[in-house]
C-alpha positions as CSV (number, residue, x, y, z in Angstrom):
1,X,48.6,4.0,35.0
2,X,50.0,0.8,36.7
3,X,51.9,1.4,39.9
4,X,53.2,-2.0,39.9
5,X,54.3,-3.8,37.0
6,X,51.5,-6.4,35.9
7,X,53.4,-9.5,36.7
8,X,53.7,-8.7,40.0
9,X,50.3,-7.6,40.0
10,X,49.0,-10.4,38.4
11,X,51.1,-12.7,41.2
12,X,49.1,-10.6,44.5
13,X,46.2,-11.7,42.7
14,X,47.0,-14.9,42.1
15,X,47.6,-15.0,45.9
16,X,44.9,-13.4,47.1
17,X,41.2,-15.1,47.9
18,X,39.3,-15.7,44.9
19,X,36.0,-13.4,44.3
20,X,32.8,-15.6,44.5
21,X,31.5,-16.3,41.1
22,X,28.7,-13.7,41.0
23,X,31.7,-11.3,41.3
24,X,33.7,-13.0,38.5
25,X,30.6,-12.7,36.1
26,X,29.9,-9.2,37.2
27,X,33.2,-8.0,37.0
28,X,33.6,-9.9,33.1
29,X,30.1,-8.4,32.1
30,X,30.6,-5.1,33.2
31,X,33.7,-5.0,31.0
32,X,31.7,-6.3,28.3
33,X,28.9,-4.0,27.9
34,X,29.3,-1.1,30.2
35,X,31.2,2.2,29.8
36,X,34.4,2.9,31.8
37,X,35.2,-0.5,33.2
38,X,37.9,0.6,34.5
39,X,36.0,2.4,37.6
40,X,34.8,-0.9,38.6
41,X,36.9,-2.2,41.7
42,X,38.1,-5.8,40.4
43,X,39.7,-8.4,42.5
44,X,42.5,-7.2,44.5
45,X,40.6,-4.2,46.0
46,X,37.3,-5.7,46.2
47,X,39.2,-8.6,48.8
48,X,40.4,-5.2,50.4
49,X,37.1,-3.5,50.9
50,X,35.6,-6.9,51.9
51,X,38.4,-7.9,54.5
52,X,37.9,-4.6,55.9
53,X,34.5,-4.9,56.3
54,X,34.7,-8.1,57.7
55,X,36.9,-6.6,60.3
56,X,34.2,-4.2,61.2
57,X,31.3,-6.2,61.0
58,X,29.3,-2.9,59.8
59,X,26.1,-2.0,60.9
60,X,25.4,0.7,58.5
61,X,27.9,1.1,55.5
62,X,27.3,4.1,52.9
63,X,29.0,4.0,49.7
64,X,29.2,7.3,47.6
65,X,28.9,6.0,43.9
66,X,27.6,2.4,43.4
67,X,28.8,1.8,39.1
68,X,27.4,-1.4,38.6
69,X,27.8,-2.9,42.5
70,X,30.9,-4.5,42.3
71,X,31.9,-3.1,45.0
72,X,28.7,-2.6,47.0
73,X,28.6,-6.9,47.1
74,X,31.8,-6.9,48.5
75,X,31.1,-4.4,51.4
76,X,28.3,-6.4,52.2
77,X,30.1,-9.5,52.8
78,X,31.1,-8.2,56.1
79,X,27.5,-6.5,57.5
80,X,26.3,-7.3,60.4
81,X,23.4,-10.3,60.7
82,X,20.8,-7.0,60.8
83,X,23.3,-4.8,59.0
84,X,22.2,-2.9,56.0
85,X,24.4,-1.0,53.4
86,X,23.6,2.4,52.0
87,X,24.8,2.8,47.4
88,X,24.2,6.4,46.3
89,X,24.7,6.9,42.7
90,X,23.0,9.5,40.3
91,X,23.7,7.3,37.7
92,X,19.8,5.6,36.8
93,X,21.0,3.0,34.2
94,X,23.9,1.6,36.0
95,X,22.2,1.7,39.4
96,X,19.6,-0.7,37.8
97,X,21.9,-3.0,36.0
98,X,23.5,-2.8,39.6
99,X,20.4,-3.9,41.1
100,X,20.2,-6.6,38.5
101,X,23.2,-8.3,40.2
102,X,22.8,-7.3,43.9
103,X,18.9,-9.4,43.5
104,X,21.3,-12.5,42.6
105,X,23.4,-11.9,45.9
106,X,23.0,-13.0,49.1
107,X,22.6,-9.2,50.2
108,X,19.3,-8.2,48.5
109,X,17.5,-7.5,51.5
110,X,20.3,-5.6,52.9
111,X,21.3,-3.6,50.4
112,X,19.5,-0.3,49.3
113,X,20.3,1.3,46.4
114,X,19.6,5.1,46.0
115,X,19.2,7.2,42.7
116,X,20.3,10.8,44.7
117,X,22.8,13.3,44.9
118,X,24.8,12.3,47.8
119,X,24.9,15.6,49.2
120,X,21.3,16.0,49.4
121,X,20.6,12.7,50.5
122,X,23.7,11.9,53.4
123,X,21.8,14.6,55.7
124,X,18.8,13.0,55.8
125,X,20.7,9.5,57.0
126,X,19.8,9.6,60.9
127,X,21.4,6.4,62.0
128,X,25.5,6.2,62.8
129,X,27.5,5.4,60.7
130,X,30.4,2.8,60.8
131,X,32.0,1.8,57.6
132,X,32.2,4.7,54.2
133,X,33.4,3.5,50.6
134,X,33.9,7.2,48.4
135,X,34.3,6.1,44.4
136,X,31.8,9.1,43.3
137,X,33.2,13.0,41.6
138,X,36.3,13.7,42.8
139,X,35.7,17.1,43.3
140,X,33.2,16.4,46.0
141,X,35.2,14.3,48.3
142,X,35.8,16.7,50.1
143,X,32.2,17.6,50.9
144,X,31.4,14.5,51.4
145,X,33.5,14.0,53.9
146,X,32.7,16.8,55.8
147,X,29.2,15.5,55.6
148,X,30.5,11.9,57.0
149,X,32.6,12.6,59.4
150,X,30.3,14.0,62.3
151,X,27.5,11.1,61.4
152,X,31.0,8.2,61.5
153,X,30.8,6.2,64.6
154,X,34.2,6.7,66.8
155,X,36.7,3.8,65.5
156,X,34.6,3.6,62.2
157,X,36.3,3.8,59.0
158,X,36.3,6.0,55.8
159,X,37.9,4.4,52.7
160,X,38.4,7.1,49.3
161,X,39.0,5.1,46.1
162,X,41.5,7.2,43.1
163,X,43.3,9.4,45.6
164,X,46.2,8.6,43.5
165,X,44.7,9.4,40.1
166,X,46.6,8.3,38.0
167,X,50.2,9.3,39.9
168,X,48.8,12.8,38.3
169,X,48.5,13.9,42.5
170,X,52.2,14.1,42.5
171,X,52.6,16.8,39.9
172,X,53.0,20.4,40.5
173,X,50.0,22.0,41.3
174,X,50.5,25.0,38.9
175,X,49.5,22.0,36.4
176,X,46.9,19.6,37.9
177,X,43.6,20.1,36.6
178,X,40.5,20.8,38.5
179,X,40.3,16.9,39.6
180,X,43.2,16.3,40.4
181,X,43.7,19.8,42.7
182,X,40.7,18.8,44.3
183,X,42.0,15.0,45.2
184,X,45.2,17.0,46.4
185,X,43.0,19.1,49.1
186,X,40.9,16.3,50.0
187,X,44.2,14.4,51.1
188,X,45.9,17.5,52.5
189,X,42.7,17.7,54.5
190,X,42.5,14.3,55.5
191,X,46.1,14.3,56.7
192,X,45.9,17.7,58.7
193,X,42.6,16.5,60.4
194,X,43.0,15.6,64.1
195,X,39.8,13.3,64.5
196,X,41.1,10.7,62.5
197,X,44.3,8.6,62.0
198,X,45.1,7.9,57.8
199,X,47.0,5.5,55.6
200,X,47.2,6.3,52.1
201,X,47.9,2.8,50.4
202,X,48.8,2.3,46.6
203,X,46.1,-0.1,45.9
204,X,45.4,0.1,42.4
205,X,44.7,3.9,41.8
206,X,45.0,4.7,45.5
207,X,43.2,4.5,48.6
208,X,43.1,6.8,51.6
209,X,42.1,4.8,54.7
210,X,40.8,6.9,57.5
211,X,40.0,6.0,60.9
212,X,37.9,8.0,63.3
213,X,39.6,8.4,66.5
């Protein structure tokens, strides 16, 4: 579903900065020859996620679901000189064609990719947290967030990706299915939750900015 109407899509694009050309090939390829290219960030969001992060200059980021990096690169363009950034993904094969792109980057060394369930693996992260991207199984936001929100430095920032789905959020609940009534909680959560200040923005399918107060 398009929640703007392309042309005016295609014209914030158009005026928005560029993506570098790794990004351009990554973004074409994964179209090409992976499945569900539509989960990969693209352009306009992955400026978002970078400008954010650039705003932060991130010591740690953690990002629940990596897909083939897109996103991931575009984190990193705002970590810190000794920054690092966290991917979990349970997903081996496009983890390493991830990796394949992220060893082109600027960001190798700083980047760590992980083959884990994210809710085994966030316990064992020890250092704080400043800066989350959530693109994973929607009916674990929730849980991850919980899991986050204690290790999330005070002022950092948690950004969920699809918190829109599809404008199938706005239905009646008697007829959302499971992921879309889970999406529903995780944002009544998020907006009833005193530690943090929220914006839900319509950025392509939908992203809940959070800010730890």
């Amino acid at each position: 579903m398009e929640f703007i109407e392309k042309n005016l899509a295609d014209y914030c694009e158009n005026h928005t900065s560029p993506e570098s050309e790794l990004l351009s090939n990554l973004n074409r390829d994964t179209h090409l020859k992976v499945v569900s290219p539509r989960m990969l960030s693209g352009h306009l969001q992955g400026r978002f996620l970078s400008f954010i992060s650039k705003l932060q200059n991130p010591q740690l980021i953690l990002e629940i679901g990596t897909y083939t990096g897109y996103s991931a690169l575009c984190l990193a363009e705002g970590l810190a000189e000794s920054g690092k950034l966290i991917s979990i993904d349970v997903n081996e094969e496009t983890s390493s064609y991830a990796q394949s792109f992220i060893d082109k980057s600027d960001y190798q060394n700083q980047i760590e990719l992980v083959v884990a369930d994210a809710k085994a693996f966030i316990p064992t992260i020890s250092n704080p947290i400043d800066l989350v991207f959530i693109d994973a199984d929607k009916k674990n936001y929730l849980a991850y967030y919980q899991l986050i929100i204690e290790k999330l430095n005070t002022g950092g920032i948690i950004i969920a990706d699809n918190v829109l789905w599809s404008g199938k959020i706005t239905m009646p609940e008697s007829e959302m299915d499971r992921e879309t009534l889970a999406l529903n909680e995780f944002n009544k959560f998020v907006q009833n939750d005193g530690r943090v200040e929220n914006m839900l923005l319509p950025i392509r399918d939908g992203l809940m900015v959070i800010r730890k107060k």
